[in-house]
LOVOKE-892218 format. One record per residue (C-alpha): y, z, x. Coordinates in steps of 0.02 Angstrom, whole numbers, padded with zeros to 5 digits, always signed. Each point is the difference from the previous one (the first is absolute). Example, Ala and Ser with C-alpha at 12.3 -4.5 7.8 and 13.67 -1.06 7.14 Angstrom:
-00225+00390+00615/+00172-00033+00069/
END
This chain:
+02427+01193-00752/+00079+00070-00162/-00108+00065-00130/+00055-00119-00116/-00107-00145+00105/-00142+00090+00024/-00005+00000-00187/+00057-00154-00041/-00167-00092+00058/-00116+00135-00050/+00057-00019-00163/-00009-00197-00043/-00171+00016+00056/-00045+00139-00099/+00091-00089-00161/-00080-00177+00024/-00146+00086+00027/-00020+00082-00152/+00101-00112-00119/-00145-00150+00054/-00141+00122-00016/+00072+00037-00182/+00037-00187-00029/-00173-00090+00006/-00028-00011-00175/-00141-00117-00076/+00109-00200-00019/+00088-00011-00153/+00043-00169-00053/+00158-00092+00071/+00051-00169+00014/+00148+00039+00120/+00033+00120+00137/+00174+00025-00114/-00072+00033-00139/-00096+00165-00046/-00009-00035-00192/+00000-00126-00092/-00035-00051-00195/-00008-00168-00096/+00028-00052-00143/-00063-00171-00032/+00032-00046-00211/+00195+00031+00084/-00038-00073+00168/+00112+00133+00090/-00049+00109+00154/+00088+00141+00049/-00056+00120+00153/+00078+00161+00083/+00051-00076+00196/-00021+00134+00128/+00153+00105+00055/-00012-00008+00167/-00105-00145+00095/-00013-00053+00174/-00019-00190+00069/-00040-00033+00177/+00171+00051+00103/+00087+00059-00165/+00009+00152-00120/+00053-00065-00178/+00050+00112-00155/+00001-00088-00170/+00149+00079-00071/-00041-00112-00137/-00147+00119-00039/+00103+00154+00000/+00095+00041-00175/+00138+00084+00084/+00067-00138+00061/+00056-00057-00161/+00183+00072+00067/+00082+00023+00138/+00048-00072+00133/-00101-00066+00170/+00035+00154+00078/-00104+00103-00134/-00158-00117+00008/+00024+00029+00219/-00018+00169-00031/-00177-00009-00066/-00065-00139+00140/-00129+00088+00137/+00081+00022+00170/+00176-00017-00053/+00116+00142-00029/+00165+00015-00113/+00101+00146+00056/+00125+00096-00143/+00147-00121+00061/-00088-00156+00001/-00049-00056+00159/-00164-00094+00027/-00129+00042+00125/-00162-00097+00061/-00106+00160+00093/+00169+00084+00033/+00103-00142+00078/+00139-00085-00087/-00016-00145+00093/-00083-00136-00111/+00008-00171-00050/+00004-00007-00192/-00027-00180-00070/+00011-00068-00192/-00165-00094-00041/-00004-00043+00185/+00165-00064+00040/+00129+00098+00089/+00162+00041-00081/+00160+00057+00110/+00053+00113-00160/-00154+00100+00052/+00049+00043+00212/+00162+00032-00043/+00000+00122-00150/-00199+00052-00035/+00024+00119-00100/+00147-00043-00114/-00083-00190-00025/-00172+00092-00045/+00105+00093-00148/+00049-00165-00068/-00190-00078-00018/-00088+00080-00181/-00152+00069+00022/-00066-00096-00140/+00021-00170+00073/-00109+00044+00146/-00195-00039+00011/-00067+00092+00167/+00082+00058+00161/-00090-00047+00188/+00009+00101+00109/-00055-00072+00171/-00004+00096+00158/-00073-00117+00117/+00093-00179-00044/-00068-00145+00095/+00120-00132+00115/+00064-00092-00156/+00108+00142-00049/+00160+00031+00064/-00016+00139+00139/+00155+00102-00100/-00056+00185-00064/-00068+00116+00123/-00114+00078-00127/-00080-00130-00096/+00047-00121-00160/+00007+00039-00167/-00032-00153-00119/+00048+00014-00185/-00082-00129-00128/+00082-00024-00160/-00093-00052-00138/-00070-00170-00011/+00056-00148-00108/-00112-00060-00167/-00016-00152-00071/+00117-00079-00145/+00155+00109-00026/-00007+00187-00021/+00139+00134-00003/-00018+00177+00054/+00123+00152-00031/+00034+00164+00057/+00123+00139-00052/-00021+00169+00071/+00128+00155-00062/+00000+00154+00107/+00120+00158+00047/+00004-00079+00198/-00031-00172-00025/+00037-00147-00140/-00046-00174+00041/-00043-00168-00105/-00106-00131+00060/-00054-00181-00062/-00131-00141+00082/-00014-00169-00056/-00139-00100+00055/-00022-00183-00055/-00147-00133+00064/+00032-00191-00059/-00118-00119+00074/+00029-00003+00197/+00168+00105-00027/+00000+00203+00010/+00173+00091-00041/+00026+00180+00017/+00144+00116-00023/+00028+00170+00013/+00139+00112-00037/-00012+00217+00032/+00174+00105-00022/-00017+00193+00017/+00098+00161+00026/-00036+00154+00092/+00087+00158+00015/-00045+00126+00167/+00065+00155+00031/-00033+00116+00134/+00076+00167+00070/-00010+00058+00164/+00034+00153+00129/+00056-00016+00188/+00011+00123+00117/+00005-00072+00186/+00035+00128+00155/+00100-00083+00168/-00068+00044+00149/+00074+00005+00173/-00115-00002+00136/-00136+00084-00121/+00139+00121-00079/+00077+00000-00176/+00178-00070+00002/+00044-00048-00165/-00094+00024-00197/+00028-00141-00127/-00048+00037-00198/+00009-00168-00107/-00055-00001-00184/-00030-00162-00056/-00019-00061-00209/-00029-00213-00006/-00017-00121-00130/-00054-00179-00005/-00013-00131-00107/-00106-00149+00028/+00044-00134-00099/-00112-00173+00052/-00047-00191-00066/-00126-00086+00081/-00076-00170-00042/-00075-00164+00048/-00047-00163-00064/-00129-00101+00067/-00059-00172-00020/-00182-00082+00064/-00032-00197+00003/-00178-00042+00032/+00015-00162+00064/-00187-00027-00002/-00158+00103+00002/+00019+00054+00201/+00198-00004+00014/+00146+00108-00081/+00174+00043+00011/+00070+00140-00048/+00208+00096-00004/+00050+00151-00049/+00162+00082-00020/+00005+00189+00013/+00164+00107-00050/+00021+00172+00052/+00163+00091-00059/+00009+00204+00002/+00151+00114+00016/-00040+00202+00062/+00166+00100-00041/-00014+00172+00050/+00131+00155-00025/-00036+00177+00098/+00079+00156+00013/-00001+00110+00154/+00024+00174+00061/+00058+00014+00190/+00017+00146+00117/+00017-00012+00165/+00030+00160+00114/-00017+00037+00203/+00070+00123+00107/+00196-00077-00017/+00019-00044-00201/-00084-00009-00158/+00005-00174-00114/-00039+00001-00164/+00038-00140-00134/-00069-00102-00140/-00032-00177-00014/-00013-00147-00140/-00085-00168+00082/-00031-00139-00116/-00087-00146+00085/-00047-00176-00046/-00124-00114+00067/-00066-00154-00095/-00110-00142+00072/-00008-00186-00069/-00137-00109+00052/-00066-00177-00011/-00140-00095+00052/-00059-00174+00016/-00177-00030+00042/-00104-00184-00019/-00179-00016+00074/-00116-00158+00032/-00182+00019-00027/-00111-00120+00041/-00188+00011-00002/-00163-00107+00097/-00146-00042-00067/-00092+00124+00145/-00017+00162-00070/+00124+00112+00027/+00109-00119+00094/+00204-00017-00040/+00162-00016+00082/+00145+00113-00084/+00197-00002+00011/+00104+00102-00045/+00201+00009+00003/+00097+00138-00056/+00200+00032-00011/+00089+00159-00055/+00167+00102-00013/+00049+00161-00013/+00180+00095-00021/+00013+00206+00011/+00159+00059-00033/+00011+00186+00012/+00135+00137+00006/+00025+00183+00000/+00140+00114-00066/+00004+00188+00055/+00135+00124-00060/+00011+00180+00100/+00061+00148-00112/+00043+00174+00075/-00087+00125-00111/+00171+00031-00108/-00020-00207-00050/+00126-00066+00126/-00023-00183+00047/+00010+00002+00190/-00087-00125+00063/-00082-00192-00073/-00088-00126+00091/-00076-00165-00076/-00137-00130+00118/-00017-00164-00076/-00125-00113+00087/-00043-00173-00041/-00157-00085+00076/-00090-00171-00040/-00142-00089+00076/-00070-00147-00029/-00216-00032+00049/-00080-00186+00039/-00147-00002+00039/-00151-00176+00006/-00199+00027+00033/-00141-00085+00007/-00180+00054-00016/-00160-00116+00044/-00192+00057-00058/-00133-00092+00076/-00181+00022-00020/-00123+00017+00153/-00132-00032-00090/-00070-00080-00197/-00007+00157-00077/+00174+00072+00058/-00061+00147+00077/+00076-00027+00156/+00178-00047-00002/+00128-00035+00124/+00180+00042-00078/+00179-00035+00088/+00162-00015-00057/+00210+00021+00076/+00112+00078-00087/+00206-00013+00044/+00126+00121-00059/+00175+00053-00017/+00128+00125-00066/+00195+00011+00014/+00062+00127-00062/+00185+00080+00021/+00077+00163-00046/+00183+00068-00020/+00018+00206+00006/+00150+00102+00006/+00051+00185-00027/+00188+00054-00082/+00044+00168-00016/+00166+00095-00049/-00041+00145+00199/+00159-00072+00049/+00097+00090-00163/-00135+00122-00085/+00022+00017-00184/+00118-00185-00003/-00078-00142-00108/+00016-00147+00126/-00131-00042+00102/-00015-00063+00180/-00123-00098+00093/-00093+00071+00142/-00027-00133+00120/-00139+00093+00108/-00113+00011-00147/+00056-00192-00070/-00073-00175+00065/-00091-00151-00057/-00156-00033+00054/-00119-00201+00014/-00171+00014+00041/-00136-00117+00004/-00195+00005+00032/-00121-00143+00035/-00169-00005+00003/-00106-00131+00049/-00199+00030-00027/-00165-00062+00021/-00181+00060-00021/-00178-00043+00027/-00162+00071-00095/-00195-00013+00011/-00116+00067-00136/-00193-00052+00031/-00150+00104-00100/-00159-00008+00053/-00158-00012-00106/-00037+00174+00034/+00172+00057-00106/+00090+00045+00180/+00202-00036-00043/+00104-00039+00133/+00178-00041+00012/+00123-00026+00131/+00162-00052+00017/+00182-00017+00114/+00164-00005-00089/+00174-00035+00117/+00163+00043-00060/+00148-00028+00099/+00169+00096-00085/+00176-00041+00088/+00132+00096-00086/+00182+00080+00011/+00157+00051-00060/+00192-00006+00053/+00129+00118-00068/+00185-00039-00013/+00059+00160+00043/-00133+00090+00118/-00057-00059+00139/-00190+00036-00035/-00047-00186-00059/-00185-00045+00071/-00120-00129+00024/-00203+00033+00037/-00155-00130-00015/-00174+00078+00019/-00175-00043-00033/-00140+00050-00087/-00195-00027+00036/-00077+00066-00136/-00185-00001+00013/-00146+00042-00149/-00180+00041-00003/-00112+00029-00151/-00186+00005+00017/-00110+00066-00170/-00185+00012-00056/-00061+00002-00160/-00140+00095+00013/-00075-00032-00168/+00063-00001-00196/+00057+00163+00026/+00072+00048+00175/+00109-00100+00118/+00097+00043+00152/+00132-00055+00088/+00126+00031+00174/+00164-00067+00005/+00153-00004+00159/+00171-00041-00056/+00160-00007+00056/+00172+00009-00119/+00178-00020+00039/+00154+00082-00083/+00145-00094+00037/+00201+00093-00053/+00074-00084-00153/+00173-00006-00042/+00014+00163-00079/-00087+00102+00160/+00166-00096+00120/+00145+00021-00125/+00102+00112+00087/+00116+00045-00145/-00020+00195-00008/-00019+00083-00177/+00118+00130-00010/-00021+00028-00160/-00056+00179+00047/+00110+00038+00164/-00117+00120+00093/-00122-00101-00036/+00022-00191+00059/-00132-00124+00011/+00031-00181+00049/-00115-00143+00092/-00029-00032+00157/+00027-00186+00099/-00088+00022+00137/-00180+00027-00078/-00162-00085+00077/-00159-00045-00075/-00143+00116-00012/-00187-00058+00022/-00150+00107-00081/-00168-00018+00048/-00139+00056-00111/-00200+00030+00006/-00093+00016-00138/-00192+00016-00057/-00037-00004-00167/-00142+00024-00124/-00021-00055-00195/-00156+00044-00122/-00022-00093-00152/-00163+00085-00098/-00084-00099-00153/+00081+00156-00134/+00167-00067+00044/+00044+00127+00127/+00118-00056+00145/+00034+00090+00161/+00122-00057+00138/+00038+00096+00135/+00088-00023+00183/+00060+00061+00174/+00162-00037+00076/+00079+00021+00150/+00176-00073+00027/+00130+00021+00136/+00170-00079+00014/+00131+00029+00176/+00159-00050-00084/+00008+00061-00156/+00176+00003-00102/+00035+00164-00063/+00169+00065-00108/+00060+00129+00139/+00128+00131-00040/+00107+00091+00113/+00136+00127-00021/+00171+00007+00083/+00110+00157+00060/+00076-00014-00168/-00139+00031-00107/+00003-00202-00057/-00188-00088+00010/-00014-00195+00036/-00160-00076-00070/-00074-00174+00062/-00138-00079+00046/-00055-00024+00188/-00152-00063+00104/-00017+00167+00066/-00171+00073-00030/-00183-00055+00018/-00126+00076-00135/-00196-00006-00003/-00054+00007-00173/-00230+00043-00027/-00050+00002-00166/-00143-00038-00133/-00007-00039-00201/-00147+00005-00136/+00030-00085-00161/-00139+00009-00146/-00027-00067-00163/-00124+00035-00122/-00025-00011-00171/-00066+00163-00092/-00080-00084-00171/+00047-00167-00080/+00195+00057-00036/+00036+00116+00143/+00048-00036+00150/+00060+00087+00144/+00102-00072+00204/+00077+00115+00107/+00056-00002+00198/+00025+00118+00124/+00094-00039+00163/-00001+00067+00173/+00095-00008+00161/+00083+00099+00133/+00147-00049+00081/+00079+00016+00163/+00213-00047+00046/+00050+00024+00178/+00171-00068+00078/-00003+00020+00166/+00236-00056-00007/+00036+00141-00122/-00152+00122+00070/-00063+00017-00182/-00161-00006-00062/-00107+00055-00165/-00165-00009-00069/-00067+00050-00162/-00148-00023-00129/+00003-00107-00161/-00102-00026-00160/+00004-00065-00172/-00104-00028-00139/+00000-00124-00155/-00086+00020-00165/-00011-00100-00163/-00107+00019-00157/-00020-00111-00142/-00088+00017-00168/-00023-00144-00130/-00008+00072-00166/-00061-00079-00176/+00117-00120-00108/+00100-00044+00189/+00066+00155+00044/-00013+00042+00182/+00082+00143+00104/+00040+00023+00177/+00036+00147+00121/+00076-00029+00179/+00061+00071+00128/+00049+00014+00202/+00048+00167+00138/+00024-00013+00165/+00037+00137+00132/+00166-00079+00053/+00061-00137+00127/+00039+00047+00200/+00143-00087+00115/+00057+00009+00167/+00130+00138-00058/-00095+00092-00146/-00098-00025-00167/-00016+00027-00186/-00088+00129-00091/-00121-00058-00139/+00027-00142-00145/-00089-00034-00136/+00003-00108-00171/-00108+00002-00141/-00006-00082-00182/-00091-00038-00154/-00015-00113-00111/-00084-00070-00163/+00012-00197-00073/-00063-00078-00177/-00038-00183-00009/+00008-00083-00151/+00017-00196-00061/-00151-00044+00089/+00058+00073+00168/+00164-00104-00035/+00120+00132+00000/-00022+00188+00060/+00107+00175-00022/-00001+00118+00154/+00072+00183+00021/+00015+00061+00172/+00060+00156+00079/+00031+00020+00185/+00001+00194+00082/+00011+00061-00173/-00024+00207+00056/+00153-00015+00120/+00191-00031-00003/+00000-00050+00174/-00074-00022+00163/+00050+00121+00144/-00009-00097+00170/+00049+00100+00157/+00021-00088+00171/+00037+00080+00151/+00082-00085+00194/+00044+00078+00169/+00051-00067+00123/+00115+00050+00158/+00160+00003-00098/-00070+00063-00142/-00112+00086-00125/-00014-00044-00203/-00099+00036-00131/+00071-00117-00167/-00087+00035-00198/+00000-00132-00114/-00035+00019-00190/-00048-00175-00055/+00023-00005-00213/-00168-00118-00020/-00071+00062-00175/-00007-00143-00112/-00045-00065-00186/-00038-00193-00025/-00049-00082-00142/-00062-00195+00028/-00028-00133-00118/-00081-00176+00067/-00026-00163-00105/-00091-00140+00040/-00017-00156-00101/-00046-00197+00036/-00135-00076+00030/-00088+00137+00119/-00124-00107+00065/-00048+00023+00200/+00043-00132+00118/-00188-00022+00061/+00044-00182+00059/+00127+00070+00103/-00066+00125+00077/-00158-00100+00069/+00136-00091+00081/+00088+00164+00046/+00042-00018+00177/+00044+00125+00131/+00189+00082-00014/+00106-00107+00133/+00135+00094+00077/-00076+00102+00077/+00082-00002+00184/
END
């Protein structure tokens, strides 16, 4: 066993071990497992109190990003970057314990802007608007099976009563964004709108040298220096309306807009050589992709007079367009024009989908519940592609289509679903909860041109188990079995090839399968009187089919990127996360993260294994007269794949905030990696074909300046949220 393992165990015991020791501190007041401090005031009968960063609740782990002064700009993706057992790497992509396969859900419903474009979408929510992030690892039957890893929940702030307005305007060298929420309560009526544009401006370089190998000798050396900028230009924005018919029944709509554009313009630097020539050239690509979204969601709630027994319904409707297109012009190194090439592709879906969730309590106290619930869904969605290029008369200004690389593509998925779920606890605080979930998927796709249209139907028993023990005030454990399903979206079977780059294409892949993840986890949390919290856990998951982006490399020197159901990976890991507070204004959370991983495919006789860690850590200080500052920051050792990995990344900013107008209105100043220009990232891939090693340089240093306004009647909704009922939409 690697070295790394025998470690990895050794060491959580070692650390909860001595962070409880060092935790049991005499009681100190509290009135809520939230709050660690807390002062009144009672001639101006206002409370205020300092919420926890980082809390967990029975299957969940929940950061109040609320509490966090940083978060005053932004986008969602910054606030991610700070949540325990998530990980942010230098281009964006989101990670739950290493895997990008997760479910990410807006105050509990799902949103089809989110599995087809995570990370772009994420960019478009502001960090301000957003109250705490869940992150669940072990979801029960009433969530939909999607996202191998886990689910990540994100809260937005709630509503207040009467009619308040809040702003936001943040000012920064990488980032510029504007954001207003209006919030109005008139008798059984709520109204909400909310409107967020930004811009953001990326640029990266990079460095590839990749070697071609014939039956394990060199055959070819390509050299490609790359310079790219983007732009992100987005609007997002929704309006929502609530009629409370009566005290146990509501309906609610709400209309979400997402609109963002991502032009991009890179330079290149090509050379090419083998045994027979030498190519060398340079290259202008400009390429545009923009994304328009709507959505259409209306939800039934009705409440019994049992405790904790409802029936919910939920509809939703949505559309999306993605037009996109790239331009490439091929100079010889004296500035001749030889050779252009544009790819326009046009795709548009459109997502139905009608639930229905039933609570009903075992017995008067609503301790044991029996929950069920079906769920129906489908997408159409339909894409045209095409490649023109001026090979047939190099240097001429007309272009010609290239049928091989042009076709139009339908596809459809539907998804019919069904679950069952038992919670009982017993007087003795045992916790269990059990629970089946079905999902049948029938999908396909025809092409007018190839003839690689398909149809597949499969099934899915998806089984749960969660069993827990509180122990007493302070300790509880708990053992969970889980299995998750990733099933392709549209973008992982568009075949339309990116040639943006010609020795380097990339394109979808039609023929994908589902994958199916199964997971075992033990965890532990300690909650001591001073406020101290400790939660740690095992994990050991496994998954036979996973889809992994495979590259291979022709005679020719040209590499093909996709993804396939190739590989099977083993993943064994661990995390601690702690919080404590030093005196009455300082308070320290931080994370570290575990896990070795192993890749095998047994088609392309490839395997790897490799070691991971990371570690979180944020600091706050509340100073006199409302100042506080803030320190924060993440490293980990770098990400492995069936092919390769990535050397280290890491991120780390401060900031300070002054509130003033009664804690109206507040100033913050915020600087993000502030003693370097950029982050070097270097990945490295072999395979049979070929050998790599690729450096990136990603420009992340950043200035921000935030301003946020609040004014209204700030009152909390207290009525409301003893009413507050579970987040439907959750399957």
């Amino acid at each position: 066993m690697p070295s790394v393992i025998k470690l990895l165990f050794l060491s959580i015991l070692c650390v909860s071990a001595t962070l409880t020791s060092h935790a049991q501190q005499p009681p100190s007041p509290r009135s809520d497992s939230n709050i660690v401090s807390s002062t009144k005031n009672l001639n101006a009968i206002t409370i205020s109190g300092k919420k926890k960063l980082v809390v967990t609740k029975g299957d969940k782990l929940v950061y109040n990003a609320s509490a966090d002064i940083s978060n005053k700009a932004g986008s969602a993706t910054d606030v991610l970057r700070k949540v325990p057992l998530l990980t942010v790497g230098a281009d964006g992509e989101v990670k739950m314990r290493g895997d990008p396969n997760i479910k990410v859900l807006l105050n509990g419903l799902p949103s089809g802007i989110f599995a087809k474009n995570l990370k772009e979408a994420l960019k478009m929510i502001p960090a301000s608007s957003i109250a705490s992030i869940e992150v669940i690892t072990s979801p029960s039957a009433k969530y939909e099976a999607e996202g191998a890893a886990g689910i990540i929940n994100i809260i937005t702030k709630k509503k207040i009563k009467g009619t308040s307005v809040e702003t936001t305007f943040s000012a920064g060298n990488l980032e510029q964004s504007a954001s207003a929420a209006l919030s109005t309560v008139k008798g059984n009526v709520e109204l909400s709108l909310n409107i967020n544009a930004s811009n953001q401006r990326e640029r990266r370089t990079s460095t590839l040298n990749r070697t071609s190998l014939f039956n394990g000798q060199p055959v070819g050396e390509l050299l490609q220096q790359t310079e790219v900028i983007q732009h992100e230009r987005s609007l997002y924005g929704d309006a929502g309306l609530t009629w409370h018919v009566d005290s146990l029944q509501k309906i609610s709509t709400t209309l979400t807009i997402w609109n963002g554009s991502w032009p991009s313009r890179s330079t290149l630097y090509n050379r090419y050589q083998d045994g027979k020539s030498n190519t060398e050239y340079n290259q202008n690509s400009r390429q545009k992709y923009a994304s328009g979204y709507y959505e259409l969601s209306a939800n039934y709630q009705k409440r019994f007079r049992r405790k904790v027994q409802e029936l919910q319904v939920l509809g939703q409707v949505s559309n999306m367009t993605e037009p996109s297109e790239y331009n490439t012009n091929q100079y010889t190194l004296s500035g001749v024009n030889y050779f252009r090439e544009s790819g326009p592709n046009r795709s548009k879906s459109w997502d139905f989908s009608l639930q229905a969730d039933y609570t009903h309590p075992l017995n008067k106290s609503g301790r044991n519940v029996l929950e069920t619930g079906v769920k129906f869904s489908r997408t159409s969605a339909s894409t045209s592609y095409s490649a023109w290029n001026n090979e047939h008369n190099p240097g001429g200004t007309d272009l010609i289509e290239i049928p091989s690389r042009s076709d139009h593509m339908k596809y459809f998925q539907n998804i019919y679903a069904a679950y069952v779920s038992l919670k009982f606890e017993t007087e003795n605080k045992w916790l269990f909860r059990t629970g089946l979930r079905f999902e049948g998927t029938r999908l396909g796709s025809e092409f007018q041109r190839a003839p690689s249209s398909f149809n597949a139907s499969f099934s899915n028993l998806v089984p749960s188990l969660l069993i827990a023990k509180t122990l007493n005030d302070q300790h509880d454990v708990k053992f969970s079995y889980t299995e998750r399903i990733r099933r392709p979206w549209i973008w992982d079977l568009n075949p339309f090839v990116n040639a943006s780059d010609p020795r380097n294409l990339t394109s979808g892949n039609p023929l994908l399968r589902p994958e199916t993840t199964r997971t075992l986890e033990a965890g532990y949390n300690y909650n001591a009187p001073s406020g101290f919290t400790l939660n740690n856990s095992v994990y050991f998951s496994s998954n036979s089919n996973a889809i992994e982006m495979l590259t291979t490399v022709d005679s020719l020197g040209i590499s093909r990127t996709s993804p396939r159901n190739v590989a099977a990976n083993k993943r064994l890991g661990a995390n601690i996360n702690a919080a404590m507070d030093l005196s009455s204004s300082l308070s320290v959370n931080g994370g570290v993260e575990l896990y070795q991983v192993w890749f095998k495919s047994d088609a392309l006789q490839v395997k790897n294994e490799a070691g991971f860690y990371s570690f979180n850590l944020n600091v706050s200080w509340s100073l006199p007269k409302d100042f506080t500052v803030q320190a924060s920051g993440d490293y980990s050792n770098g990400y492995v794949t069936l092919q390769g990995r990535n050397s280290a990344s890491w991120s780390y900013s401060f900031s300070a905030q002054k509130e003033f107008l009664h804690k109206k209105a507040s100033v913050m100043i915020g600087v993000t990696n502030p003693f370097q220009n950029s982050l070097l990232q270097r990945s490295t891939a072999t395979a049979p074909s070929f050998r790599s090693t690729e450096v990136n340089n990603y420009f992340n240093r950043g200035f921000r300046i935030a301003f946020n306004w609040k004014f209204g009647s700030l009152k909390s909704n207290n009525n409301s949220e003893e009413k507050k009922m579970p987040p439907i939409g959750r399957h």
